[in-house]
C-alpha positions in Angstrom: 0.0 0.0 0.0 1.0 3.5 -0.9 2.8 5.0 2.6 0.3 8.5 1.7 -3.1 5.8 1.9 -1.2 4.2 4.6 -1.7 6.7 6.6 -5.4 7.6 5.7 -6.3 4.7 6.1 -4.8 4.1 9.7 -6.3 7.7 10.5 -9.6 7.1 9.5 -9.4 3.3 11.1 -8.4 5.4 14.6 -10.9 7.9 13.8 -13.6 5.3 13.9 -12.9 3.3 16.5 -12.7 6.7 18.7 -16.3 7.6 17.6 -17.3 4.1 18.5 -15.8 4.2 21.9 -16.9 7.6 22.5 -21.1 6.2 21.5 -20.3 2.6 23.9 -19.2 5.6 26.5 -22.0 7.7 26.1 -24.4 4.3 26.1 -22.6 3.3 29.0 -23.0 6.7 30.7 -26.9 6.8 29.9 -27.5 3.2 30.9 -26.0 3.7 34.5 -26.7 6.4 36.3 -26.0 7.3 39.9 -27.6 10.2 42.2 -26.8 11.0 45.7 -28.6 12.8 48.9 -27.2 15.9 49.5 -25.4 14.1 52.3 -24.1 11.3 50.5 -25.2 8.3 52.4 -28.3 7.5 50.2 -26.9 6.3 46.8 -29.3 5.1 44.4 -27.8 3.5 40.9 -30.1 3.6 38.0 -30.2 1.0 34.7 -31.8 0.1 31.6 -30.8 -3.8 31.7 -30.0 -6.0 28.6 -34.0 -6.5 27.7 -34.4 -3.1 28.2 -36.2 -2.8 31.7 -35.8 -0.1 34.1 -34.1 -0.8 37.0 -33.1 0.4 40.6 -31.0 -0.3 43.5 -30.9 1.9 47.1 -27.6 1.7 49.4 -27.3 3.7 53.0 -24.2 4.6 53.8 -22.7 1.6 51.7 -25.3 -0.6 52.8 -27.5 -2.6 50.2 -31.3 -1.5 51.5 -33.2 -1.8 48.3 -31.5 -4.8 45.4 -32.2 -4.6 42.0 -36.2 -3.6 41.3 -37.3 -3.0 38.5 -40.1 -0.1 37.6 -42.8 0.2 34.9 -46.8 0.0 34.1 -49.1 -2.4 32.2 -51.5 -1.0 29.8 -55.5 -2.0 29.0 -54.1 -2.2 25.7 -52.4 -4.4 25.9 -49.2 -2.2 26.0 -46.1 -3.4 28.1 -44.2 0.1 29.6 -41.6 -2.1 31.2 -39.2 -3.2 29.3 -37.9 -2.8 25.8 -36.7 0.7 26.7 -33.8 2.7 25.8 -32.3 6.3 27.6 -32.3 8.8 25.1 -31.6 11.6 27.9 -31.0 12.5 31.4 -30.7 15.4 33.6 -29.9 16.4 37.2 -30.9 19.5 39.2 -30.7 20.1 42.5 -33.2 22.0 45.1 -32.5 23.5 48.4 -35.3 26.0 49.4 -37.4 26.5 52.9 -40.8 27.0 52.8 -43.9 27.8 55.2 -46.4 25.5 56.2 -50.1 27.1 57.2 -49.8 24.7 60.0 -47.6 22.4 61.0 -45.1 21.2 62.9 -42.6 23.9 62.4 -42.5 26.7 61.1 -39.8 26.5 58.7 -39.8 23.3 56.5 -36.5 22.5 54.8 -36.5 20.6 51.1 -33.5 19.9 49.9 -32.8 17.1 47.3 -30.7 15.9 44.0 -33.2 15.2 41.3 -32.1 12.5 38.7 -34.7 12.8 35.8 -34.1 9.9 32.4 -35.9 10.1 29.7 -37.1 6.2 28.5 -38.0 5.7 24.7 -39.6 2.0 23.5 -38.7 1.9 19.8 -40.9 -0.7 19.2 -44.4 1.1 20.2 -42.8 4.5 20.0 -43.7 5.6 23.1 -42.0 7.9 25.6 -41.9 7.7 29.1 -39.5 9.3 31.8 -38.8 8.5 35.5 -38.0 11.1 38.0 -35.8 10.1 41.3 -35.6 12.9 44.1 -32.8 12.0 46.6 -33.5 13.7 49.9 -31.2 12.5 53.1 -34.0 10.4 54.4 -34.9 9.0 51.3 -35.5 8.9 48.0 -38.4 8.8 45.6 -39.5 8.2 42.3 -42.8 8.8 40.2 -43.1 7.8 36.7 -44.0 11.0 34.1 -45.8 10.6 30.3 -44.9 13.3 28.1 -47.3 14.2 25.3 -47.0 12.2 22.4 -49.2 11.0 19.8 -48.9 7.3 20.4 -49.3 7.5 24.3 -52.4 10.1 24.2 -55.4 8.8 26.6 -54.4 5.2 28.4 -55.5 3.3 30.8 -53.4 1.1 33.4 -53.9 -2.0 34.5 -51.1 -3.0 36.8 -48.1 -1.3 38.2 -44.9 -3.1 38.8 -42.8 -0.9 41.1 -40.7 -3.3 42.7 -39.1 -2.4 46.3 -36.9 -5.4 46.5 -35.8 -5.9 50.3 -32.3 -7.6 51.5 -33.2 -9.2 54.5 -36.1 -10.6 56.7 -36.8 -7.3 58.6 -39.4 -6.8 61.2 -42.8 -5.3 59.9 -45.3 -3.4 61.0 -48.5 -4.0 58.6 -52.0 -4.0 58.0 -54.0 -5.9 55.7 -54.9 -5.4 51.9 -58.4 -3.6 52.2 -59.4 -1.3 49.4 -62.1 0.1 51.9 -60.7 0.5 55.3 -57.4 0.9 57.1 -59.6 0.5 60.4 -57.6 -2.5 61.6 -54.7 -3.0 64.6 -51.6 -3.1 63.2 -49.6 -6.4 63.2 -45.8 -6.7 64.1 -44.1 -9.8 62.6 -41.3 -10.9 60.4 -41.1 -10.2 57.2 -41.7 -13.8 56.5 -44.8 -14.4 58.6 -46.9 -11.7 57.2 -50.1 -13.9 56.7 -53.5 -12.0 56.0 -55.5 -15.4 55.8 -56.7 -15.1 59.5 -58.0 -12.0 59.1 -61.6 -10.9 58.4 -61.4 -7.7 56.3 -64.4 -5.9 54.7 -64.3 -6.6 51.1 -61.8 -10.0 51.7 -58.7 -9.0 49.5 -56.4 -9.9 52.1 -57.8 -13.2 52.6 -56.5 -14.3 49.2 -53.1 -15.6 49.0 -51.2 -16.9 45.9 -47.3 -19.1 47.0 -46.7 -17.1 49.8 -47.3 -13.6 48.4 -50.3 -11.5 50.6 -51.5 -7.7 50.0 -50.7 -5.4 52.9 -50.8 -1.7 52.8 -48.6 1.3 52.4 -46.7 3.2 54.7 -45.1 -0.1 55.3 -42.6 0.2 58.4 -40.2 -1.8 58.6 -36.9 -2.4 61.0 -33.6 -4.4 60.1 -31.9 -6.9 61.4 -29.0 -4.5 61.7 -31.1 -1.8 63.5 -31.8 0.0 60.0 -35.7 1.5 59.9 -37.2 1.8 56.7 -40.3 3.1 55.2 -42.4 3.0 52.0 -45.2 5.0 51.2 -46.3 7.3 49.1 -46.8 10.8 47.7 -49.0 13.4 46.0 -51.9 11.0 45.1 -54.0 12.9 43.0 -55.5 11.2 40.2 -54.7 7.9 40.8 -55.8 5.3 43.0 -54.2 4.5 46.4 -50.9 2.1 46.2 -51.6 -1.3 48.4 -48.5 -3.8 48.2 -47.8 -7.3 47.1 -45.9 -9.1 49.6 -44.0 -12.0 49.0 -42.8 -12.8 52.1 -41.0 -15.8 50.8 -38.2 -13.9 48.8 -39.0 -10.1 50.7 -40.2 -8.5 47.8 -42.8 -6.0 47.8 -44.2 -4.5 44.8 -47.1 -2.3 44.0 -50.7 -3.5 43.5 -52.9 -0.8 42.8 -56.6 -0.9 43.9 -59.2 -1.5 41.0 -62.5 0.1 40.0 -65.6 -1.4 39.3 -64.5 -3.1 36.1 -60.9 -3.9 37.3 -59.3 -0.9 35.7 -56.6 1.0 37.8 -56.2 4.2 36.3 -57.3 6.4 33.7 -55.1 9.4 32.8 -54.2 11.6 29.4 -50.8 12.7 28.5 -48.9 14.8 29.9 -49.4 13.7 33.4 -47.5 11.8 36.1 -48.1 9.0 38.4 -48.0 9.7 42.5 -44.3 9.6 44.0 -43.1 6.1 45.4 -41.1 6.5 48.7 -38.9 5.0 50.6 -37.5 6.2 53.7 -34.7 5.1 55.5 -32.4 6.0 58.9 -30.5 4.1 61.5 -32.5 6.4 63.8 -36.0 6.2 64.2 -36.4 9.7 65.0 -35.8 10.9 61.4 -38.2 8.7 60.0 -41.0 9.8 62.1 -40.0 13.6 61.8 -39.5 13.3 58.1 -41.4 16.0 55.5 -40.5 14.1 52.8 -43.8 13.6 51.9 -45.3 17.1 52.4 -42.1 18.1 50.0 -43.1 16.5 47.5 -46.4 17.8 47.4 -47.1 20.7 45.2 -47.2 24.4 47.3 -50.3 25.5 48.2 -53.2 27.2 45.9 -54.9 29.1 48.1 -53.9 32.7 48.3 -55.6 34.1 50.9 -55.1 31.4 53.8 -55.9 34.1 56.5 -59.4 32.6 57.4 -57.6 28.4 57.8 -57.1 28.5 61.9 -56.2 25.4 64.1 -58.9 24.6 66.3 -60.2 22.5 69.3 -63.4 21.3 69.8 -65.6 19.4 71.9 -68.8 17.7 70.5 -71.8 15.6 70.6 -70.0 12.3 69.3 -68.7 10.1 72.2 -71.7 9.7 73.8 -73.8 8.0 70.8 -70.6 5.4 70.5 -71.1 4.4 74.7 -74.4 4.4 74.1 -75.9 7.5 75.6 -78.1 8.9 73.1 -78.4 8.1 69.3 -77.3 9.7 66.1 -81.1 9.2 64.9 -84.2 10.8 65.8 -86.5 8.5 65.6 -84.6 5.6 67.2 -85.8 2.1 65.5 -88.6 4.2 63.4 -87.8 3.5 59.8 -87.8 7.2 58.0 -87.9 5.8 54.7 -90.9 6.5 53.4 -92.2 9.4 56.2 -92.1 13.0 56.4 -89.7 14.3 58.7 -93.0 15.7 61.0 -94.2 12.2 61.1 -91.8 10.9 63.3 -91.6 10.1 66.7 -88.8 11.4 68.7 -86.8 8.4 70.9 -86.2 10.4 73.9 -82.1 9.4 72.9 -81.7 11.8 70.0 -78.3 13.3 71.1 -78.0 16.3 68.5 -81.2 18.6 70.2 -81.1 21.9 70.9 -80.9 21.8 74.3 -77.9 19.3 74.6 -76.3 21.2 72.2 -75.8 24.6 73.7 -74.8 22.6 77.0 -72.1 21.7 74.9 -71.2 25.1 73.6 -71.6 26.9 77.4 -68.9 24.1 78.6 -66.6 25.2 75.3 -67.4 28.9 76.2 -66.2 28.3 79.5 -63.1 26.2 78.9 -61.7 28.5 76.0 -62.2 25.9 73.0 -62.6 27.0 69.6 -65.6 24.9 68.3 -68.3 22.3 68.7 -69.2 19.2 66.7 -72.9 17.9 66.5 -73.2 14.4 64.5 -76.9 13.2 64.3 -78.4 16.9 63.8 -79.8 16.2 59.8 -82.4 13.9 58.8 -81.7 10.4 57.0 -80.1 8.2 60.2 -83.0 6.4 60.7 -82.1 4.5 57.6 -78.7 5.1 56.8 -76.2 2.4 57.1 -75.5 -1.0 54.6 -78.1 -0.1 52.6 -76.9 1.0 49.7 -79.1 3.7 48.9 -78.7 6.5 46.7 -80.2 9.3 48.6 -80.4 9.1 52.1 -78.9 12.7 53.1 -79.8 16.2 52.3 -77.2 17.6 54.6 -80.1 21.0 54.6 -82.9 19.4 56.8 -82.1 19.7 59.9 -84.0 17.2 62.7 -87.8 18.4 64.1 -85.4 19.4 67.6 -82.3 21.1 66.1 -83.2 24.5 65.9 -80.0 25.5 63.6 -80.4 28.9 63.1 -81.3 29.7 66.9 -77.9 27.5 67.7 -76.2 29.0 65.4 -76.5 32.8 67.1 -76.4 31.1 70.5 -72.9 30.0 69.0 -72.0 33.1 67.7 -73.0 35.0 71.1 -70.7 32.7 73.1 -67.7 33.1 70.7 -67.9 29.4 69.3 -67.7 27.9 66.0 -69.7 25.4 64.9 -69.0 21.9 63.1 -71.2 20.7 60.2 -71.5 17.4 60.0 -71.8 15.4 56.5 -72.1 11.9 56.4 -72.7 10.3 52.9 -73.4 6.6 54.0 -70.9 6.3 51.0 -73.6 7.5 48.3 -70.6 10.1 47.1 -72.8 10.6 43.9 -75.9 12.0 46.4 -73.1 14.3 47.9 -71.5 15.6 44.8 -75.0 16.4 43.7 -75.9 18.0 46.7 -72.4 19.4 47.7 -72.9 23.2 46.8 -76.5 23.7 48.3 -75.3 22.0 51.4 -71.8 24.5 51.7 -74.1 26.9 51.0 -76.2 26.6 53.7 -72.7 25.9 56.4 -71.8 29.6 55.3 -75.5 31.0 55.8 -75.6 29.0 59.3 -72.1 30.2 60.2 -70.2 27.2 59.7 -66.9 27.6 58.9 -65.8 23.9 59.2 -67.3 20.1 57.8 -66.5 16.6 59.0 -67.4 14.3 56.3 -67.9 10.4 56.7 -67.7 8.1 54.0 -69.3 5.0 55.9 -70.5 1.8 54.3 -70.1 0.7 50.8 -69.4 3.2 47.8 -72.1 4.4 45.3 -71.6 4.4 42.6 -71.5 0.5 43.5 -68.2 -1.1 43.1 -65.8 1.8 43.3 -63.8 1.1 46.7 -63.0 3.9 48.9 -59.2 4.0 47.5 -59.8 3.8 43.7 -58.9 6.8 41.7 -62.7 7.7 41.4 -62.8 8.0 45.4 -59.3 9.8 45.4 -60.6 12.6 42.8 -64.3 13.1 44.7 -62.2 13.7 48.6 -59.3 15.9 46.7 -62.5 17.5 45.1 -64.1 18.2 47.9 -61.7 19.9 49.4 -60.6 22.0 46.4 -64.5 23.3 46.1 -64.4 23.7 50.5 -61.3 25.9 49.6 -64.1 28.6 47.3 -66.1 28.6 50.4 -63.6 29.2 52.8 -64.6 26.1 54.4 -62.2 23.6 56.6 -62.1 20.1 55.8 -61.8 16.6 58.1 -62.3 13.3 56.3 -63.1 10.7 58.0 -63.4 6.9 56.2 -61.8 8.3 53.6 -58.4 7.4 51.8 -55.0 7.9 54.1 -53.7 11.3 53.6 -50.1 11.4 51.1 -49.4 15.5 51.6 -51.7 16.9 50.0 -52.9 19.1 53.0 -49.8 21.0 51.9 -51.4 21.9 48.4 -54.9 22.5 50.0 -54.3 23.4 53.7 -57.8 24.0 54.2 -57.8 19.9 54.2 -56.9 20.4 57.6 -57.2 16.6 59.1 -58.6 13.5 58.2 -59.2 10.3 60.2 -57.8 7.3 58.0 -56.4 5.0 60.6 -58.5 2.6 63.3 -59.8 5.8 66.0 -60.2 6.1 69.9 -63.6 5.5 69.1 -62.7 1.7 69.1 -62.4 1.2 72.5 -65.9 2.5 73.3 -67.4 -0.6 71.5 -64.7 -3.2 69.9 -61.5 -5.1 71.5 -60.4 -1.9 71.3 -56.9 -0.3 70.5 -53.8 -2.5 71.9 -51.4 0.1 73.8 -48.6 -0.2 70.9 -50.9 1.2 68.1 -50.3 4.9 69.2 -46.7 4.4 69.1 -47.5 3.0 65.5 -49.4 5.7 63.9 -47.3 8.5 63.7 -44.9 6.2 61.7 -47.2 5.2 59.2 -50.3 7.1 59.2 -49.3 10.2 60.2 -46.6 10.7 57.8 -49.2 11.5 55.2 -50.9 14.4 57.4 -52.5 15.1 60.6 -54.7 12.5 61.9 -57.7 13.4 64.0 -57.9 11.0 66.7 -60.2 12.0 69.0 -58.0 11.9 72.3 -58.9 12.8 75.5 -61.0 10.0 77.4 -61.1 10.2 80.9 -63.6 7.5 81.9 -61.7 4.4 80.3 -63.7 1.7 81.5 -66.9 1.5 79.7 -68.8 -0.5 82.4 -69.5 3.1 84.3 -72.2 3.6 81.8 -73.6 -0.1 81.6 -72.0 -3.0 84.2 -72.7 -5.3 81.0 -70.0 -3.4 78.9 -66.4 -5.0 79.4 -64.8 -2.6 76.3 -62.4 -0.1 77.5 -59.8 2.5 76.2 -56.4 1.1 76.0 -54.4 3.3 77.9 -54.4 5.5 81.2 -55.6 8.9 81.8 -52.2 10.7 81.5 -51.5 8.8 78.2 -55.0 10.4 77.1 -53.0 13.7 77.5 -50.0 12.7 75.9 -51.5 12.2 72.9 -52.3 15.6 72.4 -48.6 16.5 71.4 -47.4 12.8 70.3 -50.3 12.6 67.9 -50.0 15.9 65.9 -53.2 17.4 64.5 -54.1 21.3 64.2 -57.7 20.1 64.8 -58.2 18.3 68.0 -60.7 17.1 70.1 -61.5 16.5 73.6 -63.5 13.8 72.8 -64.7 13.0 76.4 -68.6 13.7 78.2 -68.2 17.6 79.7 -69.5 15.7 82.9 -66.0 13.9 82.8 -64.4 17.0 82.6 -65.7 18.3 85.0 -64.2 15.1 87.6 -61.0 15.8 86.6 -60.6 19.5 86.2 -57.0 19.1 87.4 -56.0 16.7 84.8 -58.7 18.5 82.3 -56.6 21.7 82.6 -53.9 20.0 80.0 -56.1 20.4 77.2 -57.4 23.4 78.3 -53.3 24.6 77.4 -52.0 22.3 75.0 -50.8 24.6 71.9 -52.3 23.3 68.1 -49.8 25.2 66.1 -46.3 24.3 66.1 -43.3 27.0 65.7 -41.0 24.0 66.4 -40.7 19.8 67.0 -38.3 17.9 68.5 -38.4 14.1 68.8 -36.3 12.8 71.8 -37.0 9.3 71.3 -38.4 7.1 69.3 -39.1 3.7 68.3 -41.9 2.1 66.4 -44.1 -0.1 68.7 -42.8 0.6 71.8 -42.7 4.6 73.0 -42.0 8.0 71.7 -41.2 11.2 73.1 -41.9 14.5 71.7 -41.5 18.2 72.5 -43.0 20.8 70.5 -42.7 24.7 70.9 -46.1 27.0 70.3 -46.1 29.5 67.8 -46.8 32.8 68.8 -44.8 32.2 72.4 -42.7 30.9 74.4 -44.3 28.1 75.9 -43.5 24.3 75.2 -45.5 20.6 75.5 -43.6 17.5 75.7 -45.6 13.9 75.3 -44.4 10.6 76.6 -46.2 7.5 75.5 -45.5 3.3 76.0 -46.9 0.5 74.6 -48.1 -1.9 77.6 -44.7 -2.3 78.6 -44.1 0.5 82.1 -41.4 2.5 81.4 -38.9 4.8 83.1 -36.7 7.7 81.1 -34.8 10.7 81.6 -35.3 13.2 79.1 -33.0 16.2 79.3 -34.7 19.6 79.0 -32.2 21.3 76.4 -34.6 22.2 74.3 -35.9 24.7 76.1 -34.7 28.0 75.4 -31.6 29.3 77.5 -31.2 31.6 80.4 -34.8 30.8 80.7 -36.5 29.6 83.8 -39.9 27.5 83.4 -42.8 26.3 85.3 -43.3 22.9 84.5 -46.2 21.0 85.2 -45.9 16.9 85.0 -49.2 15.4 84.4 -47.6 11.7 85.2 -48.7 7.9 85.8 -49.4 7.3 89.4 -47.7 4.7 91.5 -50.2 2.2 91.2 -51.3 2.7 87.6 -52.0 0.2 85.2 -54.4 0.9 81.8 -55.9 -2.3 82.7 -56.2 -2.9 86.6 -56.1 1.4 87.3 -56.1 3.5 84.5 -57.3 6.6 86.4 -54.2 6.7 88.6 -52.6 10.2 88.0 -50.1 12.9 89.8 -49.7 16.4 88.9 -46.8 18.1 90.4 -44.9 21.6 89.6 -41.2 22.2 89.1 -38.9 24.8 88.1 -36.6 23.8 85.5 -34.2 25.7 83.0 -32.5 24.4 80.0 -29.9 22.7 81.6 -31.9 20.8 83.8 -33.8 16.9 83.5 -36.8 15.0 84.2 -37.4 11.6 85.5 -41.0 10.1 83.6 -42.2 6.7 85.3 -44.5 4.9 82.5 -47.1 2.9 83.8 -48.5 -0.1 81.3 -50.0 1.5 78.3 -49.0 4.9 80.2 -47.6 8.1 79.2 -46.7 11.3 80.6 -47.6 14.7 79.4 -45.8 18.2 80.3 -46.7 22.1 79.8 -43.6 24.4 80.3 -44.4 28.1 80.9 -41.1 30.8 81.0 -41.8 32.4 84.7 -41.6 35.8 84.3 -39.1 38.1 85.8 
């Protein structure tokens, strides 16, 4: 060869070899990616394997928490988004911004994360999707994002395989797979002996099984052999249905299983649009797990401009004593309203919600310095409201022949009190969306600046279950329209809350979760299942309760009853801080109150409104400790709970601000307590403490301690 085409050819042969290393590079670098928390012990590594599935893997500080899972969603159509994929792009971007809740916790809420996004194209359909990872230091998340595009336009999904692959057999804290209730005491097993088959849930998912693999459901929280907590849940669910999870306990995988509508479809959405975040948080310490905002952060900011008229509030109402069997939601009692006029009936002589009871009820909240009263039972349609199925049963206008609204309204207004509407649907959501502006209307001609709406029974339209995507719209709807009435929302039966109170804060609490209301009537609430709720439940938003039960045995109203509350009195206090909520109840009969003034004087000062939090100790299932600061001054509350295991800890007082001294009042477990043999066994003593000082707390069984500091003035 001539030495001039030598040379050509060798530089063109270099040349092109160069370019091809330079593509395998670039494929390389697109088909492996790797983010990091802003600390750098949350690594997650990213891949398109060799048949083109997306797939994950999650290491804390070097430690392999989440193995190789892979991520994708099934189509109607027959459509497979989850595998056949190539990257054509990715980005990172990084956020580090403080923001303001309405209410909350704290005042100042700190989201900071690294933010992988890769852009996945299928050749062979030609459709486009991406998947977006936020790495915060407590976690990481993921949500999967569909671009416009011609060939991906309006879809429907049938399954979602979101795997969260675990690496070990960890202890669990889970409740079973029901797509209309999360009423149910929390279990704490292995990993491997999750088994659902024993228990008798409403609509019997859990009770099917296929080789080992049961559906439980999200938050899942979870503790490691090696002392390593770990938490998946969700985020931002709007427009989707809630995430359940399959659990094959034989392997420890978990991956998503999506609750159906009536025809078995999961979700229907329209390009652009994006699937709810997929979390998983994770900390050798329990207390950032239960302190995390991870979820409110990934929520978008609120819309409400004008959030001036969205105040915390306490409240005392006509509630507790229908569930012990004082009085009766209903009017009539056992007189079936069906076909009568509302003046045809016959009033029981039990009707709680009459005129009369209620301003009792608003003279004792005038005279304790709460914010607002609750009346249940005060509209017509409880004769024959429940397991029914019937379309219209509720007006939510008409009041009952002995609620005079308008004359309890003013009485109300006079004595400085706001007043509670209460809606319950008996699950005929379609009755209330049809109904839903006349009956806001009339809360804002009575007064009423606040609903609690129940979602009790099967759903109408029939088949859709109270976590499908059609439920999920009609409870973010009705807080969205609540919002254009200045109106507050608390859910109750509804879907478990995923942030979006931070959007809407107007959806200022929701229930969600098995309530105190249990113990009036059921086995009741075991000790542990406070200690569980704020690291599952309450992660997604502020739970209302209904603490404050004073009288825990039920057999004071009727020697027949054997139910109880699970806990002591002072653990009844604790909750108010433990259990955060901006809308809380004293849940108790006045007459109770009035018993225990001494121990009643708690609530009376227990703050709503957070300027700061600090959890001292934690750990799921057995006890937490929290201090919070009020906003506005310079008082503090610290709540000490235990599951029915007593309990003695020193908690040091450095939270409190320095060069300070305090009152401190200890509302404490007495000698002899026991939330089974003596659960109204209580001491209240006064100290002086400053910053530097520390307090001894003696747990009794199912026990809890509960403590108001107040800066003494100079």
């Amino acid at each position: 060869m001539h030495k001039q085409n030598l040379f050509t050819f060798e530089k063109t042969f270099y040349m092109k070899n160069l370019f091809c290393l330079y593509l395998g590079l670039i494929s390389l670098f697109l088909n492996a990616q790797r983010i990091q928390s802003p600390s750098k012990e949350i690594t997650l590594h990213f891949f398109v394997s060799d048949n083109g599935t997306p797939t994950y893997s999650v290491l804390y500080k070097n430690q392999l928490i989440i193995s190789d899972s892979n991520l994708g969603v099934k189509l109607k159509d027959g459509s497979d988004l989850t595998s056949g994929f190539s990257i054509t792009n990715s980005k990172s971007s990084t956020l580090n911004e403080v923001w303001q809740p309405v209410l909350g916790e704290q005042t100042n809420i700190n989201n900071h994360y690294n933010e992988l996004t890769v852009a996945l194209y299928q050749p062979n359909s030609l459709k486009k999707m991406n998947i977006i990872f936020r790495i915060f230091d407590e976690g990481i998340a993921f949500r999967y994002d569909f671009p416009a595009q011609e060939k991906l336009n309006y879809f429907i999904i049938s399954d979602e395989v979101s795997q969260f692959n675990l690496t070990g057999n960890h202890k669990t804290f889970w409740l079973p797979g029901d797509f209309d209730s999360q009423e149910y005491e929390y279990n704490e097993t292995l990993f491997s002996d999750i088994n659902t088959e024993k228990i008798n849930t409403n609509n019997g998912i859990a009770l099917k099984s296929i080789a080992g693999k049961y559906v439980v459901q999200s938050p899942l929280m979870m503790k490691s052999t090696s002392n390593l907590y770990l938490n998946i849940f969700e985020a931002a669910v709007v427009n989707y249905p809630i995430m359940h999870l399959d659990a094959d306990v034989n392997n420890y995988k978990l991956k998503s299983h999506l609750v159906p509508n009536s025809i078995g479809d999961k979700a229907y959405l329209q390009t652009p649009c994006v699937s709810p975040w997929r979390t998983i948080m994770m900390s050798d310490d329990a207390r950032e797990i239960v302190s995390s905002k991870m979820i409110f952060n990934l929520n978008e900011p609120s819309k409400i401009e004008d959030v001036s008229w969205i105040k915390p509030m306490k409240y005392v109402g006509i509630w507790w004593e229908m569930h012990i069997g004082k009085s009766t939601w209903d009017y009539a009692g056992s007189q079936n309203a069906q076909n009568a006029l509302t003046t045809d009936l016959k009033p029981s002589g039990k009707h709680g919600a009459t005129t009369e009871n209620t301003k009792k009820y608003i003279d004792f909240a005038s005279k304790h310095g709460f914010d607002g009263v609750l009346v249940e039972g005060w509209n017509t349609g409880w004769e024959d409201w429940f397991g029914n199925w019937k379309e219209e049963v509720f007006d939510f206008v008409t009041p009952y022949p002995d609620f005079k609204i308008a004359e309890i309204s003013d009485y109300a207004k006079s004595k400085g009190i706001k007043m509670i509407m209460h809606h319950e649907t008996s699950g005929s959501v379609s009755n209330y969306e049809r109904r839903l502006d006349r009956a806001f209307d009339n809360m804002k001609k009575q007064g009423y600046g606040s609903v609690k709406t129940g979602y009790v029974g099967k759903i109408i339209p029939r088949g859709e279950f109270h976590d499908g995507q059609t439920m999920v719209n009609h409870y973010n709807f009705v807080a969205r329209r609540a919002a254009d009435y200045k109106i507050m929302v608390d859910s109750h039966e509804s879907s478990r809350l995923t942030g979006y109170n931070r959007t809407y804060p107007n959806y200022i609490a929701a229930e969600a979760a098995r309530g105190n209301e249990f113990n009036a009537w059921s086995n009741g609430n075991p000790p542990m299942h406070e200690t569980i709720l704020p690291f599952t439940r309450l992660l997604g938003g502020p739970m209302d309760y209904t603490p404050g039960i004073f009288e825990i045995k039920m057999g004071i109203y009727d020697a027949n009853k054997k139910e109880q509350v699970h806990t002591t009195l002072a653990k009844q206090l604790a909750l108010y801080v433990t259990m955060y909520s901006p809308l809380q109840m004293a849940a108790d009969l006045p007459e109770n109150y009035e018993k225990y003034l001494d121990a009643f004087q708690f609530i009376k000062d227990v703050a709503l409104d957070w300027q700061e939090s600090q959890y001292i100790e934690a750990e799921p299932g057995d006890y937490l400790t929290v201090a919070r600061k009020a906003k506005g001054n310079e008082n503090w509350f610290l709540g000490s709970i235990t599951d029915e295991n007593a309990r003695i800890t020193e908690i040091k007082l450095d939270f409190l601000s320095p060069n300070t001294t305090y009152e401190a009042t200890l509302y404490q477990d007495g000698k002899s307590a026991d939330w089974q043999k003596n659960p109204i066994c209580y001491t209240i003593k006064k100290v002086r403490v400053t910053a530097k000082s520390k307090m001894k707390l003696t747990l009794a069984p199912g026990g809890g301690a509960a403590i108001s500091f107040k800066p003494i003035k100079k």
